[in-house]
C-alpha positions, 0 to 999 in steps of 0.5 A, a space after each residue: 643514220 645512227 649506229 648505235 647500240 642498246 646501254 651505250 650513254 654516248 648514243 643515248 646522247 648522240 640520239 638526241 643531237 641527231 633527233 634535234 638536228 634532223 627535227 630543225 632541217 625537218 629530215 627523216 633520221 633512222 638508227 641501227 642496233 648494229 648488234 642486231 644486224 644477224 650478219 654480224 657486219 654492223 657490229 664488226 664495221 661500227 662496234 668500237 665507233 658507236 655511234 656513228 652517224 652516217 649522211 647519204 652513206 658517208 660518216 660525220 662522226 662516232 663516239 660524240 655527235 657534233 651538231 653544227 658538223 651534222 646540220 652542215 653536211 644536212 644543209 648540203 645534202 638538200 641543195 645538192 639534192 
């Protein structure tokens, strides 16, 4: 999962990590505008971190996306899972 949000250049950036890193583990991904979320809640736990990128809940990383990190944490989820 990516946090982001709409006009932030690091998640433009952190978009294509995770699309590219997902693509070559051939994993879905999706991505959450967290100032969409109408709660507020999002944008209150992520705001000043965007983006974030989540694995089955927990954070790999916020402001710059690591690839390696995310492809490992991918790579252990699918034989734990």
């Amino acid at each position: 999962m990516l946090y982001g949000r709409e006009g932030c250049h690091l998640c433009d950036a952190a978009r294509e990590t995770v699309e590219a890193v997902c693509a070559e583990q051939q994993v879905a991904w999706a991505e959450v505008d967290v100032d969409a979320d109408p709660t507020g809640a999002l944008a209150s736990e992520y705001g000043d971190y965007v983006p974030v990128v989540t694995v089955d809940g927990v954070q790999q990383g916020f402001w710059q996306v690591d690839g390696a990190r995310l492809a490992r944490a991918l790579a252990r989820r699918r034989v734990s899972g």
